[in-house]
C-alpha positions in Angstrom: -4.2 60.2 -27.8 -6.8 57.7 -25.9 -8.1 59.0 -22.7 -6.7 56.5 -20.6 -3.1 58.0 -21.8 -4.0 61.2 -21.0 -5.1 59.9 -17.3 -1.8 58.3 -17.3 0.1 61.5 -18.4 -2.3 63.8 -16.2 0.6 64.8 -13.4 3.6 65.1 -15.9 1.3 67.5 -18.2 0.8 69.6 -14.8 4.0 69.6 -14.1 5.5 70.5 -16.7 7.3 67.5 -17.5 5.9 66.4 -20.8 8.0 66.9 -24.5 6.7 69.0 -26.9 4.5 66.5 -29.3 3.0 64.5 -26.3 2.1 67.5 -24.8 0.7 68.9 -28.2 -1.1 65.9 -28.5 -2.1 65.9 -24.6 -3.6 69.5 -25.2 -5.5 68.7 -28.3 -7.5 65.7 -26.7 -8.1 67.3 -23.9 -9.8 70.1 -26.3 -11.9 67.7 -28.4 -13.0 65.4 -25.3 -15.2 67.0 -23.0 -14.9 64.0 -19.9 -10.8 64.5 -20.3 -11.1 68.3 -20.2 -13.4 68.3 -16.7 -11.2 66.1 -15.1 -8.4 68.6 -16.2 -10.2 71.0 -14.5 -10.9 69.0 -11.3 -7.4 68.2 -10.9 -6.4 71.4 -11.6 -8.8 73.5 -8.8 -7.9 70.3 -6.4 -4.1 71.0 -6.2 -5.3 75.5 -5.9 -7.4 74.4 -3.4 -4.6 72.4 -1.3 -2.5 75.3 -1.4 -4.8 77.7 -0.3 -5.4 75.1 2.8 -3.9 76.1 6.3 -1.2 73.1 7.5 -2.9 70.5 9.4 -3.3 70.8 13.4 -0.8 68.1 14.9 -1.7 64.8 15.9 -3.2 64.4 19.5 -0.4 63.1 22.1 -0.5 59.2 22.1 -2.8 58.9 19.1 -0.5 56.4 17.4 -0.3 54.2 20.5 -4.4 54.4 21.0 -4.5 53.1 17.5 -1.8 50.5 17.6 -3.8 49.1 21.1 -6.9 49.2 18.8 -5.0 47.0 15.8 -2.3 45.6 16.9 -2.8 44.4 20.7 0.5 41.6 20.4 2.5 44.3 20.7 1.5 46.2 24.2 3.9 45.5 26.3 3.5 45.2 30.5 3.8 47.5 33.2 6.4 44.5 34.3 8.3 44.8 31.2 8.4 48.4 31.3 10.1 48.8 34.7 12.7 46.0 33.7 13.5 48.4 30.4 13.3 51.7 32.6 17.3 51.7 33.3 18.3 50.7 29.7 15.6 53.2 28.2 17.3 56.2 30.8 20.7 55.1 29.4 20.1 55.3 25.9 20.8 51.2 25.9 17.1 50.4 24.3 17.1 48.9 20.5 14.5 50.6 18.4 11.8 48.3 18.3 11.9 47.9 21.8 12.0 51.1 22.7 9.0 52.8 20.5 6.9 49.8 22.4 8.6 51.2 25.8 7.1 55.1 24.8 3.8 53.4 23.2 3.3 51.9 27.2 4.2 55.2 28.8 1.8 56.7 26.5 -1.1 54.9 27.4 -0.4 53.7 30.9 -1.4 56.0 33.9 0.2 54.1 36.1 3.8 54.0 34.4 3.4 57.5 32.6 5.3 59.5 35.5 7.6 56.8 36.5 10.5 57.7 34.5 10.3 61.2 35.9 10.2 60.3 39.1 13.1 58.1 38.6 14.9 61.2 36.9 14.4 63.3 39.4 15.6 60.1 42.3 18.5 60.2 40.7 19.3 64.4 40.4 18.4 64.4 44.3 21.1 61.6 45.0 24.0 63.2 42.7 23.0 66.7 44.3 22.4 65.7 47.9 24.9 67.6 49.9 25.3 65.2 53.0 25.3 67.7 56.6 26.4 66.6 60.3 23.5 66.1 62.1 23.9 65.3 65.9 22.0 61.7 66.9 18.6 62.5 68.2 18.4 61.5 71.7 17.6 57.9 73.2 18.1 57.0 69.0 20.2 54.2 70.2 17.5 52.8 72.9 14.5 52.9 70.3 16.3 51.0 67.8 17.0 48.5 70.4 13.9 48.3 71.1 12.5 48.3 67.8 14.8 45.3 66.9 15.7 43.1 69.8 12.9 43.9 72.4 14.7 45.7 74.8 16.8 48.3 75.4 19.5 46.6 77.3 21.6 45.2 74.4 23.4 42.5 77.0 20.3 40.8 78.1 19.9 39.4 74.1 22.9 36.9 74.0 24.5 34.8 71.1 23.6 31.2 70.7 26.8 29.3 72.1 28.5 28.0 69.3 28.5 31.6 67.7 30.0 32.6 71.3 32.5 30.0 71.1 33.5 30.6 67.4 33.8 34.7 68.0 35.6 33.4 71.0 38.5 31.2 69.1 38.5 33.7 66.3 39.6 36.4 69.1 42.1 33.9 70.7 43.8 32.3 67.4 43.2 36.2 65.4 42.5 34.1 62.2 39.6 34.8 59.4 38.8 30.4 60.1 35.6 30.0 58.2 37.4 32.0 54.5 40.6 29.4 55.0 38.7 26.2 56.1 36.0 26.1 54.0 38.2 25.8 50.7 40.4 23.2 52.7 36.8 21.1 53.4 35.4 21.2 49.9 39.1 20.2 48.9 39.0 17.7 51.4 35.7 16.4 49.9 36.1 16.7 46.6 39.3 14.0 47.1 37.1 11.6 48.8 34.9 11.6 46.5 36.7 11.2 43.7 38.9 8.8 45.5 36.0 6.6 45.9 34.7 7.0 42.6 37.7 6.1 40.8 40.6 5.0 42.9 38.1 2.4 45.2 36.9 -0.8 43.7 34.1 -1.1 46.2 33.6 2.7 46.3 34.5 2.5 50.3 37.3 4.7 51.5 38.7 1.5 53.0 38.4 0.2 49.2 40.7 3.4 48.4 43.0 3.0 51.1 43.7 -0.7 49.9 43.8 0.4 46.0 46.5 3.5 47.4 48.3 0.6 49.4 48.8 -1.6 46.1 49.9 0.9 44.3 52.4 2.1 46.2 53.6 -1.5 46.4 53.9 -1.9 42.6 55.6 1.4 42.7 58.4 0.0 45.6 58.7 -3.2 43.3 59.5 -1.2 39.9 62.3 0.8 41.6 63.8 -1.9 43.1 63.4 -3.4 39.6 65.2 -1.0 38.1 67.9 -0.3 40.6 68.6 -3.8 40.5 69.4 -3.6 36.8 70.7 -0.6 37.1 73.2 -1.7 39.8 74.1 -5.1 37.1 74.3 -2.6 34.4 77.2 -0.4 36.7 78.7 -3.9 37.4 79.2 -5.2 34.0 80.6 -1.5 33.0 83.2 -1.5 35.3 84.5 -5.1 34.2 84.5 -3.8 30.7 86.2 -0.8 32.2 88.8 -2.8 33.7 89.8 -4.8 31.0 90.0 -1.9 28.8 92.7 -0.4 31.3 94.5 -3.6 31.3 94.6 -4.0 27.7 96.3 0.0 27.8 99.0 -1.1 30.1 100.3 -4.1 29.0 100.0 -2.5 25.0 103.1 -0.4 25.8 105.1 -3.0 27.4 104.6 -5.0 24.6 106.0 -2.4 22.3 109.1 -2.0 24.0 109.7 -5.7 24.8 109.5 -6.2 20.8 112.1 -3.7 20.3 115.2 -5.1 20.9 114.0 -8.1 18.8 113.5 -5.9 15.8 116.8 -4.3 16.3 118.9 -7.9 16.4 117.4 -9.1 13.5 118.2 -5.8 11.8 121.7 -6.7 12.8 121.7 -9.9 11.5 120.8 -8.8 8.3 123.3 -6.5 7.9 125.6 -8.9 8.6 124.7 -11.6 6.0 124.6 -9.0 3.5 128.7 -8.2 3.9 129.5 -11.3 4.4 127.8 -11.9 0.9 129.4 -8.6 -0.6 133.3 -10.1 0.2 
């Protein structure tokens, strides 16, 4: 055996794993070759000496994401970013690259490293907030007022008059008139344009009145077409109709005129055929 195959058949000969002539043959070279028998050795007090070792201490918190800033800066992602993620990332919603990059950010950013706790925590204080009658401080109503309009005397701020006039009718008719109009208005304009876009020649809504006028006039003339033919149509059945009714009187008459005819000449032969017989 060569000493690079006993390199390459170093592990399965510690192991174990070697047949019976290679390792033989393993064995006996590393006997006759002193280099191959020290590096034997060296392997051999390296793998005692790993297991003696105590485990390894554990990796300092964020040491991965100090060292993928150091290399690998394209993949940081923003403060910005992160708050947009922080819902999907609470619900479980976040793909995997995505979301290591999230924990890389809250790993290194001071800023955004309690944030999702203090989000947590929002939301436990909103599902476990037991809401308790309170009585209104006093003069709440008049600081508000005063806060917002200037004055505590909620009359003395009035409406501009058209909203006046339009709470006014709404009160008077008791119709919701800006939900039903404004459909009927962008209906409304929505046929005048198109109207005038297709129907006008001049694009004028006088162009589409005219355009609407002459073809309603076609329209008139093609009924009247029709019931005009229609009428000659009914006037040329009933002639045919007529005749045919004729024809089916006078076809019975003619039967029976034709029958005393037949019935003489029956006679008549009968006769002539004695008078032949004697």
């Amino acid at each position: 055996m060569l000493c690079i195959e006993l390199e390459d058949h170093l592990t399965d000969y510690l192991e174990g794993a070697l047949s019976g002539d290679l390792q033989r043959a393993f064995a006996e070279h590393a006997l006759r070759c002193p280099v191959c028998h020290d590096l034997l050795n060296e392997v051999r007090n390296s793998i005692r000496a790993c297991h003696t070792l105590d485990a390894p201490p554990p990796p300092q918190p964020g040491l991965e994401a100090r060292i993928l800033r150091q290399t690998a800066p394209e993949i940081l992602m923003a403060c910005e970013e992160f708050e947009q993620h922080l819902t999907d990332y609470l619900d479980g919603f976040l793909p995997a690259p995505l979301y290591h990059r999230w924990q890389r950010h809250a790993v290194l950013c001071a800023h955004c490293t309690d944030l999702p706790g203090q989000v947590v925590r929002s939301i436990g204080a909103c599902y476990s907030y037991v809401k308790e009658d309170r009585s209104m401080p006093d003069h709440l109503h008049q600081k508000i007022l005063q806060a917002t309009l200037g004055t505590t005397d909620a009359r003395a701020v009035r409406a501009p008059l058209r909203a006046r006039f339009a709470t006014w009718l709404q009160a008077q008719l008791n119709l919701p008139l800006a939900p039903q109009l404004a459909p009927v208005g962008a209906m409304m304009l929505v046929a005048v344009l198109v109207g005038t876009s297709i129907i006008s020649d001049d694009g004028t809504i006088g162009g589409m009145y005219r355009a609407s006028l002459r073809v309603a006039t076609e329209t008139y003339t093609r009924g009247a077409t029709t019931a005009a033919r229609n009428a000659s149509l009914s006037g040329d059945l009933q002639r045919i109709a007529d005749k045919w009714s004729n024809l089916v009187k006078n076809e019975p008459a003619r039967g029976i005129s034709n029958e005393p005819d037949k019935q003489s000449e029956a006679t008549q032969q009968r006769q002539e055929s004695e008078q032949e017989t004697r």
